[in-house]
C-alpha positions as CSV (number, residue, x, y, z in Angstrom):
1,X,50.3,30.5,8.8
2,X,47.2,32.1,7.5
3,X,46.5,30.0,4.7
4,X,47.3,27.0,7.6
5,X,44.5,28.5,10.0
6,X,42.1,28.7,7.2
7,X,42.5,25.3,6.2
8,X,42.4,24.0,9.9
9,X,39.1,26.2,9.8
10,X,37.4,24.2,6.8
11,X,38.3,20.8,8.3
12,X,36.9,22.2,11.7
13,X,33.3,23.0,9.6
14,X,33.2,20.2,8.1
15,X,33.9,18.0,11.5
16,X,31.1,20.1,12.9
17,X,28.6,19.3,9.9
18,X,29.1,16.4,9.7
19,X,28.5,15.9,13.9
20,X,25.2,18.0,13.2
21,X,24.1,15.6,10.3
22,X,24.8,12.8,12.4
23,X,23.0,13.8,15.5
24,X,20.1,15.1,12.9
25,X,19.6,11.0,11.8
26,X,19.9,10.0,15.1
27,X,17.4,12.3,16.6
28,X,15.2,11.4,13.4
29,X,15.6,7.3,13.7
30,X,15.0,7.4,17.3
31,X,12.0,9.6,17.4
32,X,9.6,8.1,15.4
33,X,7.4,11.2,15.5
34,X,8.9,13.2,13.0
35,X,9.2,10.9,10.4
36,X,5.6,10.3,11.4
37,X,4.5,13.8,11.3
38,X,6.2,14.3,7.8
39,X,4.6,11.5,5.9
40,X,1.3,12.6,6.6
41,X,2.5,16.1,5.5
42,X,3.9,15.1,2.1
43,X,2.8,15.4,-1.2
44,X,1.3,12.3,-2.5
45,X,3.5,12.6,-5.4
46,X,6.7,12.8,-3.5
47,X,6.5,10.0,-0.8
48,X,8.0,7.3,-2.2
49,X,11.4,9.4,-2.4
50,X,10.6,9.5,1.1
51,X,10.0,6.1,2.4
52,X,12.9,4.9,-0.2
53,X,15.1,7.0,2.4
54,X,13.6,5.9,5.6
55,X,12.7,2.3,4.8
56,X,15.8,1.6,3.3
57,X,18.8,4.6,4.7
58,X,17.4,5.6,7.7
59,X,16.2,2.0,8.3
60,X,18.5,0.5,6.1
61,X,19.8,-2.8,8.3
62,X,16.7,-5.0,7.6
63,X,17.2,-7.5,10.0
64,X,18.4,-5.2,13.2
65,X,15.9,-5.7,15.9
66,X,16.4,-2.4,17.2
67,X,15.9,-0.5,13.7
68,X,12.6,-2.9,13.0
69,X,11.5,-1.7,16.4
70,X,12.1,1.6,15.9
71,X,10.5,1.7,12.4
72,X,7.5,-0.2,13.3
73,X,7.1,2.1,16.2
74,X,7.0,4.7,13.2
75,X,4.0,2.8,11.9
76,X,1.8,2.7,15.0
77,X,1.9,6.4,14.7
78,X,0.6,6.4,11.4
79,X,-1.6,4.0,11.1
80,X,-3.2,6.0,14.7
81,X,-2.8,9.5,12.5
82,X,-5.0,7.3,9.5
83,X,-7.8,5.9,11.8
84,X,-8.0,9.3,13.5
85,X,-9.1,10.8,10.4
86,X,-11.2,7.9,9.0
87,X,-14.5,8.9,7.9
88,X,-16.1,5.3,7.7
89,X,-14.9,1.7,8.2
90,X,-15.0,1.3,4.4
91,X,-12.8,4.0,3.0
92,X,-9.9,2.7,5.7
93,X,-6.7,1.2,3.4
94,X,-8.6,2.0,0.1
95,X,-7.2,5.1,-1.0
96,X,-3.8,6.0,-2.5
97,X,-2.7,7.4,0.3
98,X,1.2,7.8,2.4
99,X,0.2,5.0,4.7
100,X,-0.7,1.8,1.6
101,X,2.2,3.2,0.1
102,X,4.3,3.0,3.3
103,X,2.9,-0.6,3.6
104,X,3.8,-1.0,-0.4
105,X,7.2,0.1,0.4
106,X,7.6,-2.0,3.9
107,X,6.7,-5.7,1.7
108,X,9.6,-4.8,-0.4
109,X,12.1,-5.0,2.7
110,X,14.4,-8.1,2.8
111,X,12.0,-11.0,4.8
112,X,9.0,-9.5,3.4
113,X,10.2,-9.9,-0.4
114,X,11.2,-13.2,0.3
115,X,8.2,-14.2,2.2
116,X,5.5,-12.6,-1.1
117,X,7.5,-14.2,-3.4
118,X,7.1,-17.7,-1.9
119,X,3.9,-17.8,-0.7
120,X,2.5,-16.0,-3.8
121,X,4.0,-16.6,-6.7
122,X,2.2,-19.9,-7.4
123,X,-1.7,-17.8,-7.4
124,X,0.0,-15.3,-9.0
125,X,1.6,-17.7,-12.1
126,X,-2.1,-19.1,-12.2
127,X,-3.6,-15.9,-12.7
128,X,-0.9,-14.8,-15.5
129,X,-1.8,-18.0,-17.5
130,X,-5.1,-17.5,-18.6
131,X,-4.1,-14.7,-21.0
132,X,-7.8,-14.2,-21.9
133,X,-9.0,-13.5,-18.1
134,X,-11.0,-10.2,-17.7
135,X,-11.8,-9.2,-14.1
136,X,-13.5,-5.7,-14.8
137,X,-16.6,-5.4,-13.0
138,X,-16.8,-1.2,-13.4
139,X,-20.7,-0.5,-14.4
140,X,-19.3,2.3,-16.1
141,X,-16.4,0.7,-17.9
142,X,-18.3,-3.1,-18.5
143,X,-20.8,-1.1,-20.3
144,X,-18.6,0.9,-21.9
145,X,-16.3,-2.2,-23.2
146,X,-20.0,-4.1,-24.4
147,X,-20.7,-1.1,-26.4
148,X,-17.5,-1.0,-28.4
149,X,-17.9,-4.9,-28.7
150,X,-21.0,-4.9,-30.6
151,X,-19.9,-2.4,-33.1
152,X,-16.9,-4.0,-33.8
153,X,-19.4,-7.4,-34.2
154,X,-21.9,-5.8,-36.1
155,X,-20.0,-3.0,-38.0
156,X,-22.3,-0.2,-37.4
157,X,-21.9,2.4,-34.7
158,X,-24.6,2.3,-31.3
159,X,-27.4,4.1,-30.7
160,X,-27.1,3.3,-27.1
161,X,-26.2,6.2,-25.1
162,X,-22.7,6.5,-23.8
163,X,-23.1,8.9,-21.6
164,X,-24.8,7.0,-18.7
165,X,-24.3,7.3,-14.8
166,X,-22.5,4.4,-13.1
167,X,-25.8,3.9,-11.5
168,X,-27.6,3.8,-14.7
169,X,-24.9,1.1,-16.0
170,X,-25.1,-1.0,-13.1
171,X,-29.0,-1.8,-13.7
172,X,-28.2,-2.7,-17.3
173,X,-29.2,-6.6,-17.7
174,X,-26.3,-6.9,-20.4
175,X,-24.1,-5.7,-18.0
176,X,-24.9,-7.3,-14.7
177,X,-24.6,-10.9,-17.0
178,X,-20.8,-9.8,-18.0
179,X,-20.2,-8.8,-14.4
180,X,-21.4,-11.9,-12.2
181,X,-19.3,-14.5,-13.3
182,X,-16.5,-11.9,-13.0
183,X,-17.5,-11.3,-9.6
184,X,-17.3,-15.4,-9.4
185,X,-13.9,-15.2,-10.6
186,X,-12.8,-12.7,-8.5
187,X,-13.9,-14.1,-5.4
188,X,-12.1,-17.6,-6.4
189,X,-9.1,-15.7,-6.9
190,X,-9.4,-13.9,-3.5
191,X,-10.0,-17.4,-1.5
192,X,-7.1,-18.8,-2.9
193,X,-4.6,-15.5,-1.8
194,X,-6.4,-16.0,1.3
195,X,-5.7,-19.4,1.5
196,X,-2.4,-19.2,0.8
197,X,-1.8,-16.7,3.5
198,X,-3.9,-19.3,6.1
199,X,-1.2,-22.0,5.3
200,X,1.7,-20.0,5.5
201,X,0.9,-18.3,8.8
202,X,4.4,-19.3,10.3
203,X,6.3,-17.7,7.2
204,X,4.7,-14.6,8.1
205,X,7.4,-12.0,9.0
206,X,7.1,-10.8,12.2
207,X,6.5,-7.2,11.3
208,X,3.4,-8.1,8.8
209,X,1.9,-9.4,11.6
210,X,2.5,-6.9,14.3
211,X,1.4,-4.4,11.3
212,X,-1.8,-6.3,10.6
213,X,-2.6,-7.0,14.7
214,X,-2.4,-3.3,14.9
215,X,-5.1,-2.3,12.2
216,X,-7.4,-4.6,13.7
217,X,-6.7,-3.5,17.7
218,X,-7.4,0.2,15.7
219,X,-10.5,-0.9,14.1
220,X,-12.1,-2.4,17.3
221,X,-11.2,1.4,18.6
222,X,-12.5,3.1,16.4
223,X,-15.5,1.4,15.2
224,X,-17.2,-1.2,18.4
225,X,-19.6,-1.5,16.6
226,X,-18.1,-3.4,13.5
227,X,-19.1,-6.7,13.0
228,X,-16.2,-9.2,12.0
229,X,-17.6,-9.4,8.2
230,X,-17.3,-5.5,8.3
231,X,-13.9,-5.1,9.4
């Protein structure tokens, strides 16, 4: 009888741990403020464990409506905690930080995937067939790169100074010729992302857009003053 009672015991803990870890998820899926909270508390190094287990365990069904809800509702409370803290229009969505990650991480879900995949994959096999393309336009590392060029052309090591502010390199005439064509380049490349995502405006998932709509409702918040070319 004893050894009966303990065993009813550990089946009774484990019912009741197993209720607790339930009602923990639950409470964490439904109230978006936790999750929230904690990925503006983590550790840079340790958030993508984190969104792997919410965007993909505790959000796991990709195309529930509820879950999307829920998990965009997740989101707005980010992206508010982000623009909160924003010193300047231009360092919003630049950084390495939780929330580009967390927008990393949502792309990666089921009709996002497919929708990258479609729309770029053509720019992105253009790009990836001109094996000779070079789009650094650094001061620093431009000037840096010309340096080791001539001495491998000319055999003999520079005199030029290395050690140069990225100030300095920037009003070298060597290096703003290498670095305006690239900025050419670049900005070719950009309109034709951009125009890919202009023609493929009905593909968009639902949840890019609501994302993107959101950042820009933010940005009119937070800075009135922006003009459209800003934000």
């Amino acid at each position: 009888d004893l050894v009966r009672s303990r065993g009813l015991g550990d089946v009774y803990k484990r019912q009741v741990s197993t209720q607790s870890t339930g009602q923990l998820f639950y409470v964490l899926q439904t109230d978006t403020r936790f999750i929230a909270t904690l990925a503006s508390l983590v550790k840079l190094g340790e958030i993508d464990n984190l969104l792997q287990t919410v965007m993909f365990t505790l959000y796991g069904n990709q195309y529930d409506e509820s879950e999307e809800h829920l998990l965009l509702s997740m989101f707005k409370k980010v992206l508010a905690h982000e623009f909160n803290n924003a010193n300047g229009i231009g360092s919003l969505l630049r950084a390495n930080t939780a929330l580009t990650r967390m927008m990393t991480t949502y792309t990666r879900r089921g009709p996002g995937q497919q929708y990258l995949k479609e729309v770029f994959t053509p720019v992105l096999s253009e790009i990836t067939e001109q094996p000779d393309l070079i789009l650094e336009i650094n001061p620093s590392k431009v000037y840096e790169a010309w340096i080791n060029e001539l001495e491998t052309t000319t055999g003999q090591v520079s005199n030029l100074n290395r050690k140069t502010t990225a100030e300095e390199a920037a009003q070298n005439e060597e290096v703003q010729k290498i670095i305006a064509p690239r900025i050419q380049k670049l900005a070719a490349i950009v309109n034709k992302f951009l125009d890919a995502i202009i023609a493929s405006m009905d593909q968009i998932p639902y949840g890019i857009r609501w994302i993107c709509k959101q950042i820009l409702h933010l940005c009119k918040q937070k800075f009135p003053q922006a003009t459209r070319t800003l934000r």
